[in-house]
N, C-alpha and C positions, 0 to 999 in steps of 0.2 A: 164930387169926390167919390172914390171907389170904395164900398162896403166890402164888410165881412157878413158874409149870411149865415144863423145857425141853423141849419135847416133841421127839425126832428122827422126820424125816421117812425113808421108803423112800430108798434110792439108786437101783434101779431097775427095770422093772414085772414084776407077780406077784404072791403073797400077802402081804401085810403082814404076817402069822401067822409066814413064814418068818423075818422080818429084826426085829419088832420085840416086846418081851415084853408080856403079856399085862396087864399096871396099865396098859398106854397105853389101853387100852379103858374105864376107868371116869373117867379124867381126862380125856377128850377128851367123856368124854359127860356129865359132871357139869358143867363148866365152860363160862361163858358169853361168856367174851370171849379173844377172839386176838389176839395180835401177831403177822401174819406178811409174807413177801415180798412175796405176789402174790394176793391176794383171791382171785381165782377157781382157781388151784391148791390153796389152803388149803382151799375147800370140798368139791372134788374127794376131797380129801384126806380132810376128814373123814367126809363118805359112804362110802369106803374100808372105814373100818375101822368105822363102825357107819350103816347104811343106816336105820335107825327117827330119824337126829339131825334135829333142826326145824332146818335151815339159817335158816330166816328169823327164828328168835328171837336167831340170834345176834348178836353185835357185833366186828367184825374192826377194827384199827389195819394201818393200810400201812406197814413200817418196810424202807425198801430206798435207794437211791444218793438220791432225790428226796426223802426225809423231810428237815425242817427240826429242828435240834437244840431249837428252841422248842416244840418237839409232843411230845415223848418224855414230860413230866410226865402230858399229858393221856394219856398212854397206860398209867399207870398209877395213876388216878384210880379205876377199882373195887379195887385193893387197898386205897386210903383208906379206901374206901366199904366194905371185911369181904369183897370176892367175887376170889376165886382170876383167874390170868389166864396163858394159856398161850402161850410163843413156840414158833414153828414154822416151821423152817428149809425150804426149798425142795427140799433133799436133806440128808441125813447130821443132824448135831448144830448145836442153834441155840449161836452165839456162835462157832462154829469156821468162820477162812472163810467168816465171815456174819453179816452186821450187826449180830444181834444182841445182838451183845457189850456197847454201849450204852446198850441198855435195862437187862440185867443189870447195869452197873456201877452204874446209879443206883438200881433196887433195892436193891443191898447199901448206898449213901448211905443213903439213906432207912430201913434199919430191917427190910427186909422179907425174909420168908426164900425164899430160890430154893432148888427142889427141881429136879435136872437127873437126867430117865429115862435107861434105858440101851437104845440103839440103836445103828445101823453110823455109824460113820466111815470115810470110802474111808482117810482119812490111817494110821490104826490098821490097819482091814484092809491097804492095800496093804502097811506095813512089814512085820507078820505074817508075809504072804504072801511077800517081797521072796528073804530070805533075808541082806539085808544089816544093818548094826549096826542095835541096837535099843535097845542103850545111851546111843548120842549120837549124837540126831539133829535137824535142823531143816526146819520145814515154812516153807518163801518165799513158798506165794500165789503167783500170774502174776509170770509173768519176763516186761519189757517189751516195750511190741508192735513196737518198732522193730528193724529185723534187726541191724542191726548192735551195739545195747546192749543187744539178747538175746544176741547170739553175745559180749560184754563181761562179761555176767552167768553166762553158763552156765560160762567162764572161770575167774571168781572161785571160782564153786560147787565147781568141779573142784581148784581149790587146797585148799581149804577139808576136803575129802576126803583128799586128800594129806598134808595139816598134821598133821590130827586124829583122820580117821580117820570125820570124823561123817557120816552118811549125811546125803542134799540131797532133799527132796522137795519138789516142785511140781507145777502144775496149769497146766492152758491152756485158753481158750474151744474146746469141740470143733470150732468148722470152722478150728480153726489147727492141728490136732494133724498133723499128717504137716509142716507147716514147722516145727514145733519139734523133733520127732524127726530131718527132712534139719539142722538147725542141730545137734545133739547129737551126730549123726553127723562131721559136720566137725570140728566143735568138740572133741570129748575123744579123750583116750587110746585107742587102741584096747585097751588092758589093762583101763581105765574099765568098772565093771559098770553095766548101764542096766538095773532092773526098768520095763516099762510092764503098768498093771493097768487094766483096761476092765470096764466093765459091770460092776462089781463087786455080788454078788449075785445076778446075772441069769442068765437061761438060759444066756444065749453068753457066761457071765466068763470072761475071760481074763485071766490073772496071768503074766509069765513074767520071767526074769530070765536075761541074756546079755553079755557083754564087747560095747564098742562095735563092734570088729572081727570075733563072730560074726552082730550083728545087720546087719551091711551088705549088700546084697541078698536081705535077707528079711523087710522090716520090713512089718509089718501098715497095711490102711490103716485107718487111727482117724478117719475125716472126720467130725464130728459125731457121735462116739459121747462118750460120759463117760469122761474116762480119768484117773489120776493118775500120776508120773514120782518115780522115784527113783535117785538114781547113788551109787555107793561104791566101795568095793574089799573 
């Protein structure tokens, strides 16, 4: 019977050997059709990890903000057909934080078995790495792009820690990271522990975890780097 593969992509650049297990190599070269974000990333991508792949025999589906919920069948019309079909996330784990959660639900509709590899998640790594609860915790997704129902939301989140205890994680488009961190700054407790983890897996990772009031004049600049956010006590 025909799989659904979740293939995880690299978090960020250097050997895909370091970050991602050694079965992604025969699934990615055995398999002839993708579902992924960004066609020409995806290719990149699969050159990566085996350089002998016929890119041109393959057959790629676009599944990102612009796909039409009436396309997702045709996307997995070679499982009908007996042939395997692999999602592939832009960074980290498909379905986490990324669209392809979608396709996966109507696979499992349909009958069909999804097989999900194992690779990096920043949201897993950065907890890990945080030092904060690991027991109860919630990932947000973007806190919204407006300051003032970011500084509303970042609020809640800090209740929410207070309440229960549950650690808050979230993301931001890299060139807003240093406005979301001056809003974190204002915004919480200075007792509030803020972990920010950048580059996770890469040369220059940086993980670190500090109270709001030791990270104030010392905070890193993140301008368009890849970073994930988490606050607790």
């Amino acid at each position: 019977m025909a799989e659904l593969y979740l293939v995880p992509n690299v978090l960020s650049e250097g050997d895909w050997q370091n970050v991602l297990p050694a079965t992604t190599f025969p699934v990615v070269t055995q398999t002839r059709y993708f579902i992924v974000e960004n066609i020409r990333t995806a290719r990149r991508f699969l050159k990566q990890l085996n350089q002998e792949i016929n890119i041109d025999r393959l057959t790629f589906f676009e599944l990102n903000k612009h796909t039409q919920p009436e396309e997702l069948p045709g996307f997995l019309q070679p499982l009908e057909d007996g042939a395997d079909v692999a999602v592939i996330s832009e960074a980290g784990c498909p379905g986490v934080a990324d669209p392809g959660a979608e396709v996966v639900k109507l696979a499992h509709e349909k009958g069909f078995k999804v097989v999900p590899l194992v690779g990096p998640s920043s949201i897993v790594l950065a907890l890990m790495a945080s030092g904060l609860n690991g027991q109860n915790f919630a990932f947000n997704g973007y806190l919204p792009v407006r300051a003032n129902e970011r500084i509303r939301a970042i609020s809640q989140l800090e209740k929410k820690i207070k309440s229960n205890g549950q650690t808050q994680i979230f993301i931001e488009t890299p060139y807003r990271n240093n406005q979301l961190i001056n809003d974190l700054l204002k915004t919480c407790s200075p007792s509030t522990l803020l972990c920010i983890a950048a580059n996770l897996t890469g040369e220059n990772e940086f993980v670190v975890t500090k109270t709001i009031g030791q990270w104030k004049g010392i905070v890193p600049d993140l301008h368009k780097q890849p970073a994930i956010f988490l606050i607790g006590n």
